[in-house]
C-alpha positions as CSV (number, residue, x, y, z in Angstrom):
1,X,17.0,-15.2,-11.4
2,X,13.8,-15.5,-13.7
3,X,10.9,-13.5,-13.0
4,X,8.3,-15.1,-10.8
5,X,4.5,-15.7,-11.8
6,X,2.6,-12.1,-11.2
7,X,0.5,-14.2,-8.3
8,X,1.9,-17.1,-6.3
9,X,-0.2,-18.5,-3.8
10,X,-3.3,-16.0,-2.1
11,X,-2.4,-12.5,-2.5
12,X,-3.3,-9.6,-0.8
13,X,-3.6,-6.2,-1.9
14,X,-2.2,-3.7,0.2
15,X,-3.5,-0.1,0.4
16,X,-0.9,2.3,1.9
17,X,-1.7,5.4,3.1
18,X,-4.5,7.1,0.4
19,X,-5.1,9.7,2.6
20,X,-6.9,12.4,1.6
21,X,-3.2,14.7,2.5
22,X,-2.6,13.6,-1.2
23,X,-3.9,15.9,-3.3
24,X,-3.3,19.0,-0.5
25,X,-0.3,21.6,-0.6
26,X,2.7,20.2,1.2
27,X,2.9,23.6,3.5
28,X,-0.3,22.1,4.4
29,X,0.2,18.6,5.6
30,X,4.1,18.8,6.2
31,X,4.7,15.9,2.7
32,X,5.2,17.0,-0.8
33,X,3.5,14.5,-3.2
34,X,3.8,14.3,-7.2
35,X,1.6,15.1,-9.7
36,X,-1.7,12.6,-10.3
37,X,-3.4,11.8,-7.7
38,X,-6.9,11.6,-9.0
39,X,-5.4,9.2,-11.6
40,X,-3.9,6.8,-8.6
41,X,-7.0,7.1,-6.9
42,X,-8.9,5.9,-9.8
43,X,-6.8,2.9,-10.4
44,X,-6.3,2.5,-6.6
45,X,-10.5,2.6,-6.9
46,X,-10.6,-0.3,-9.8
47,X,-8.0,-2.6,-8.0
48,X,-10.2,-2.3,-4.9
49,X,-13.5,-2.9,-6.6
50,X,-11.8,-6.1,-8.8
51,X,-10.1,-7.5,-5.3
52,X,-13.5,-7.5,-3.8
53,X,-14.8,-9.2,-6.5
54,X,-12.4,-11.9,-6.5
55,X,-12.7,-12.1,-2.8
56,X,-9.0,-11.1,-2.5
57,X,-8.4,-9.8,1.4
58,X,-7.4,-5.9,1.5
59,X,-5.6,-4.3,4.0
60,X,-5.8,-0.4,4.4
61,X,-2.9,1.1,6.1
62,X,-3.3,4.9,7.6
63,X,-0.4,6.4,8.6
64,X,-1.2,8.5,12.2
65,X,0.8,10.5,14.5
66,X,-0.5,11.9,17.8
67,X,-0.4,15.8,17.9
68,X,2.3,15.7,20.7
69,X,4.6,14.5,17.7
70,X,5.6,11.5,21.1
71,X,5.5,8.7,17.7
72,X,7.5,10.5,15.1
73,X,11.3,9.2,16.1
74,X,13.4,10.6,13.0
75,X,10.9,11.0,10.8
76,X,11.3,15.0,10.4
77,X,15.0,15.0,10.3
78,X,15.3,14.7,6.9
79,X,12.7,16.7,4.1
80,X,9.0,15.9,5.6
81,X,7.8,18.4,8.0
82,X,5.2,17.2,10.8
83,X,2.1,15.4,8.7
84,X,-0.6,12.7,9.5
85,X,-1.5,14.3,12.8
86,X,-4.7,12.6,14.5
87,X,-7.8,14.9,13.7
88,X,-6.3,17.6,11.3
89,X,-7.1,17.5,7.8
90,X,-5.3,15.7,5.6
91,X,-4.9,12.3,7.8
92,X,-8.1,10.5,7.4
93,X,-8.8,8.0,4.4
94,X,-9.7,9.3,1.4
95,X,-12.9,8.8,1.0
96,X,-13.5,7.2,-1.8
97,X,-11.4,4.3,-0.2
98,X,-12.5,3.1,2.7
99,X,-12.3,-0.3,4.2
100,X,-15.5,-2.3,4.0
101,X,-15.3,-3.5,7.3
102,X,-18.6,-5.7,7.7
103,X,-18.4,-7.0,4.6
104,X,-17.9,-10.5,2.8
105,X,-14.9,-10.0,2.1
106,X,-11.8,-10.0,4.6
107,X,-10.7,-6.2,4.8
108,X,-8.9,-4.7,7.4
109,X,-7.7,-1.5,8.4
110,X,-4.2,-0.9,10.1
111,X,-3.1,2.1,11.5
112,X,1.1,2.6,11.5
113,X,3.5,4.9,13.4
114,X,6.3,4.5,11.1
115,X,6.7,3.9,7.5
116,X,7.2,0.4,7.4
117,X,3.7,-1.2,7.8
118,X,5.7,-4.3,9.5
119,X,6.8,-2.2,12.6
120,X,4.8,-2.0,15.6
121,X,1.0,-3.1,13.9
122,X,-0.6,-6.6,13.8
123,X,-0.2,-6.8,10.0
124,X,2.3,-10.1,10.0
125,X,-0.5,-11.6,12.6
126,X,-3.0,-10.4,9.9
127,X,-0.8,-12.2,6.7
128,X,-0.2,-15.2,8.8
129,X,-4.0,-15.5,9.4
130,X,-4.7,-15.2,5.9
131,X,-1.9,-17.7,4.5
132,X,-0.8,-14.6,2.4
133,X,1.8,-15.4,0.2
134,X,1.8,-12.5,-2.7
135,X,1.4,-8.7,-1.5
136,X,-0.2,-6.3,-3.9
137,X,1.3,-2.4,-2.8
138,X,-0.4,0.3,-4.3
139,X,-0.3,4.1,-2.4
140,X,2.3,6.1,-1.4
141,X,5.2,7.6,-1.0
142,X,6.7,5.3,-3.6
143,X,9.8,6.4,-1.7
144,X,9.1,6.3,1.7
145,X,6.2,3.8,3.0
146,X,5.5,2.0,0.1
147,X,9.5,1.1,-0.5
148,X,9.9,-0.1,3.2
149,X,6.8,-2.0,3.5
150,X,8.7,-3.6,0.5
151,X,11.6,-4.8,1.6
152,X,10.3,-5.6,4.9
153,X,8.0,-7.9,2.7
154,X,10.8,-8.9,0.9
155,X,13.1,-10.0,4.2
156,X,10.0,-12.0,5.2
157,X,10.1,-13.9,1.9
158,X,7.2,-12.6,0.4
159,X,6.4,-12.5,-2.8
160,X,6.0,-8.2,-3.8
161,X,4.9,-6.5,-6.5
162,X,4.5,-2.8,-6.8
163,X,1.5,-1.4,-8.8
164,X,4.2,1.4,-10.8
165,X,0.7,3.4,-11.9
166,X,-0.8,3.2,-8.8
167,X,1.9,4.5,-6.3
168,X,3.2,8.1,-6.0
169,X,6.5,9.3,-4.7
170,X,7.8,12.9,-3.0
171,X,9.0,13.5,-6.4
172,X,8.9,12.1,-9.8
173,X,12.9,11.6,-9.5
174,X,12.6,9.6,-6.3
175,X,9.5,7.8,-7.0
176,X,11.4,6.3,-10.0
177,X,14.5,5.0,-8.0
178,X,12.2,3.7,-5.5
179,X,10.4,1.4,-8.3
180,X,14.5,0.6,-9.5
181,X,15.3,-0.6,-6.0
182,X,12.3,-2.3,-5.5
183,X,12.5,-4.3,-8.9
184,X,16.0,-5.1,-7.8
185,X,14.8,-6.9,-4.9
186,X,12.4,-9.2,-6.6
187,X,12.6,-9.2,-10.8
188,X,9.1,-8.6,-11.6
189,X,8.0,-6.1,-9.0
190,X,6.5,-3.5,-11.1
191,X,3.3,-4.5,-12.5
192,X,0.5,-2.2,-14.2
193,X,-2.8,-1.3,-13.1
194,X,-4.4,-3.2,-16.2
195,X,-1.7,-6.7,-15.2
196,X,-3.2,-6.4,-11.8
197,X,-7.1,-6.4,-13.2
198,X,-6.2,-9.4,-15.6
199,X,-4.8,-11.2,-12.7
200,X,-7.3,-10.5,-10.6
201,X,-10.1,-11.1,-13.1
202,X,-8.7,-14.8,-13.7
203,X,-8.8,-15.5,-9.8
204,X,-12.4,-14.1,-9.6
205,X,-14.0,-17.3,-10.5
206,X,-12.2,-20.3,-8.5
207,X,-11.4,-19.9,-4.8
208,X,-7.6,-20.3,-4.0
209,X,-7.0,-23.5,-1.7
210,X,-5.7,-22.3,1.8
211,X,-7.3,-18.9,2.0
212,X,-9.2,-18.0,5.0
213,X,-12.2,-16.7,2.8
């Protein structure tokens, strides 16, 4: 099938889990994380800034556990040890991106149990509300959260891309096959930090019919 416009219809852009467990030793916060953090957090910083100006809705996921490990299921069968526990370092927001909450534009901030930022949270009632069409993923793990938000977007039939420069895997090896099998799903998917900025740039001036801005 041909690739799809970058943007159809109101996108979103869609933070997952920039915690600030990103940059710390895995023995620390029970994930490993590949190299370049600061450098996804400053493009994850200039997406953010550009969405705003466009008026493009955000939504900030935090992934969350509570300390009695009751929300985990399989999570720590395979590799990850126990990580993103409520009030231990590593789980909040990083704080150079934070939701603005109060602000003009429609930002929201969703806290998830499971990778998948579909299962068990109010972000389809969130979409729906905004006439989403288009999500924006940027965050990580490219592997883990990031790739099944995908293609739990994907099964709801909407459009996806994947910001490749602005997500971050368990591993360089795995963070690649995870862009592979998400580009498989929708031709396209991977888009650049700088395609993203263009695209956003051109929607910054006219408001898209629809949205609930």
């Amino acid at each position: 099938m041909p690739k799809q416009p970058l943007i159809v219809g109101n996108p979103v852009l869609v933070v997952v889990d920039m915690q600030e467990s990103g940059d710390m030793p895995a023995e620390e916060v029970g994930i490993a994380h590949m190299p370049g953090y600061a450098d996804r957090i400053a493009n994850a910083r200039q997406l953010i800034d550009a969405a705003r100006a466009a008026r493009i809705p955000i939504v900030f996921f935090q992934e969350v556990h509570r300390a009695n490990g009751v929300d985990f299921g399989r999570e720590l069968d395979g590799f990850e040890g126990p990580h993103c526990i409520d009030g231990r370092p590593g789980t909040p927001l990083h704080p150079e991106l934070l939701p603005d909450l109060d602000g003009p534009n429609h930002e929201f901030h969703i806290v998830k149990r499971r990778y998948s930022g579909f299962i068990g949270t109010e972000f389809e009632i969130v979409l729906s509300g905004l006439k989403a069409d288009t999500l924006i993923l940027i965050g990580g793990l490219t592997d883990v959260c990031v790739h099944y938000t995908f293609a739990d977007a994907h099964q709801r039939d909407f459009y996806v891309r994947v910001v490749s420069d602005c997500v971050g895997g368990s591993s360089e090896y795995r963070h690649d096959a995870a862009l592979d099998a998400m580009e498989y799903l929708q031709s396209g998917a991977m888009r650049t930090t700088e395609e993203i900025l263009t695209a956003f740039e051109e929607l910054a001036t006219p408001v898209l019919e629809g949205a609930a801005r």
